[in-house]
N, C-alpha and C positions, 0 to 999 in steps of 0.2 A: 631429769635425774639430778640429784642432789650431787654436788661436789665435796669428796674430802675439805676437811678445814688443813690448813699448810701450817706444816709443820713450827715451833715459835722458833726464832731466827738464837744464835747467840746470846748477842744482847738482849735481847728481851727474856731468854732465861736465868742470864745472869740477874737482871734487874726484879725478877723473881725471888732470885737466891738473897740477894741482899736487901731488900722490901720486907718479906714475909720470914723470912728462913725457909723458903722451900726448898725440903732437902729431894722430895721426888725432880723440881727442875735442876740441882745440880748431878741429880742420877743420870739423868735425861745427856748430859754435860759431857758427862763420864764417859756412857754408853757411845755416844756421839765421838768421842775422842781416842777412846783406850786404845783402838785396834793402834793406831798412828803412834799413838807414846808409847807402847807394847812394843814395837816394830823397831822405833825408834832406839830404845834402850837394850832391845835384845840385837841389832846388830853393835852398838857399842860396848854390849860385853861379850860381845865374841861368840855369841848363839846361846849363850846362858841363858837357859829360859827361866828358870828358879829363879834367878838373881836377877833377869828384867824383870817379873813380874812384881817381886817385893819395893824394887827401886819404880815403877807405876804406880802400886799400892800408896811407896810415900810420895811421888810424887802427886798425885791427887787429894791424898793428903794435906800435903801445905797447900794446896792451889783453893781447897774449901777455905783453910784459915786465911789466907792471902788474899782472895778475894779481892775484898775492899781495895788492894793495890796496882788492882787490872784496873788500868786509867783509858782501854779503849783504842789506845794509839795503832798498835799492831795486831793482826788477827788474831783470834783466841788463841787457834792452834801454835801461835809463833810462842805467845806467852807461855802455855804448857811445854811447849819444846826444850825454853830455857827453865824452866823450872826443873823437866826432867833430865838436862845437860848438867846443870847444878848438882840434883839430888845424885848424878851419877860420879861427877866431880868428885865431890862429897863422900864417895863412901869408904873411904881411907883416905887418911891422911898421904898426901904425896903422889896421889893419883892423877895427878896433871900432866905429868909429864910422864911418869913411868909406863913403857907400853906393859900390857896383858899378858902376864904368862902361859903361853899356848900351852898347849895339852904335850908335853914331852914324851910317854908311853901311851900306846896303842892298848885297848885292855887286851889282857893277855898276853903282850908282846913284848919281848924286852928290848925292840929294837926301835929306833928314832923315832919321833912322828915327824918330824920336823922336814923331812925332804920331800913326805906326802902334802904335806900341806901347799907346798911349792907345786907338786904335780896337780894339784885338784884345784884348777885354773876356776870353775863355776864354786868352789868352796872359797865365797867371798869374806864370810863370816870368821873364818880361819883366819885367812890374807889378814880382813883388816884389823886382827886382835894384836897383828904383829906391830901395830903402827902405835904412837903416842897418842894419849886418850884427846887430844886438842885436834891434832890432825884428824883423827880415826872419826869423830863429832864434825868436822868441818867438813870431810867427801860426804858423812852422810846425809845431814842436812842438807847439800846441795844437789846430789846426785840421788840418792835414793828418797827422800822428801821432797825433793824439788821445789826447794827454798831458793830464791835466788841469793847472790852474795850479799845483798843489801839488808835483807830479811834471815840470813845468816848468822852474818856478824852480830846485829843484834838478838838471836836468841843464846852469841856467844858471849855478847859484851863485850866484843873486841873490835877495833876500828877493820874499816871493809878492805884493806891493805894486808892484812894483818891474816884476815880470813881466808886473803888470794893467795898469802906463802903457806900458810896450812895445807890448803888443798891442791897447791902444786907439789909441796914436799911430800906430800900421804901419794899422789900419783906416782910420782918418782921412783916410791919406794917400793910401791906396787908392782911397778913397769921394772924395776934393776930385778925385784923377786921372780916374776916369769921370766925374766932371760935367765936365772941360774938351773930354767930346765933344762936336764940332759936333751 
């Protein structure tokens, strides 16, 4: 019995893309990647799926133009990560530091949302829109991608120090928020 041929690795689709311009092997890329940068960017804007998806769209976007500037060093996936940490960076001016405006009305409700969100301890996506967009990117990367810090830091640009106060302050803040449950 004849065996599947194995799937072409990364690199070798990248070397593709940048050889011929095969745009089906950067599809292949994409396909291969999306769910992850998808995932990625929609827990950084707080469950926005609209607004991950367009910040994927650009982010795959530059990553065809950019190409040529994947040197190889770090996993593909590390390099779209930073690219889509950037494009999220990026989408206002002053978004580095300002945490995510949570949803304040309930529809139909004129009453807080702000204390549900406290109560809905599995409402991660909630929690972490409360956190500054550096920290909110550094739990996620290490904790729900399962980047270690070393491969963190660098899809943040930031030395591996630097990564380790991110993500004990985004816990911190996490951990003070379920103690103010009743």
């Amino acid at each position: 019995m004849a065996s599947l041929p194995e799937a072409p690795t990364d690199a070798e689709l990248i070397t593709r893309v940048l050889v011929r311009d095969d745009r089906r092997a950067f599809g292949e890329l994409v396909a291969r990647h999306q769910s992850a940068v998808r995932g990625l960017l929609r827990r950084l804007t707080g469950g926005d799926l609209a607004q991950a998806d367009d910040l994927a769209q650009e982010t795959f976007l530059r990553a065809y133009r950019g190409l040529r500037g994947y040197r190889g060093g770090a996993k593909f996936s590390s390099w779209l990560y930073r690219i889509a940490c950037n494009v999220f960076f990026s989408r206002d001016r002053g978004s580095r530091e300002a945490p995510l405006e949570p949803p304040l009305l309930e529809a139909g409700s004129a009453e807080l949302a702000l204390p549900d969100l406290v109560l809905e301890r599995h409402d991660l996506e909630k929690a972490l829109a409360l956190l500054k967009p550096r920290e909110r990117a550094a739990l996620v990367l290490t904790y729900a991608n399962e980047l270690t810090h070393e491969e963190a830091a660098v899809v943040l640009d930031c030395p591996v120090g630097t990564l380790k106060t991110h993500v004990a302050r985004a816990k911190e803040k996490l951990r003070r928020q379920l103690e103010e449950v009743p």
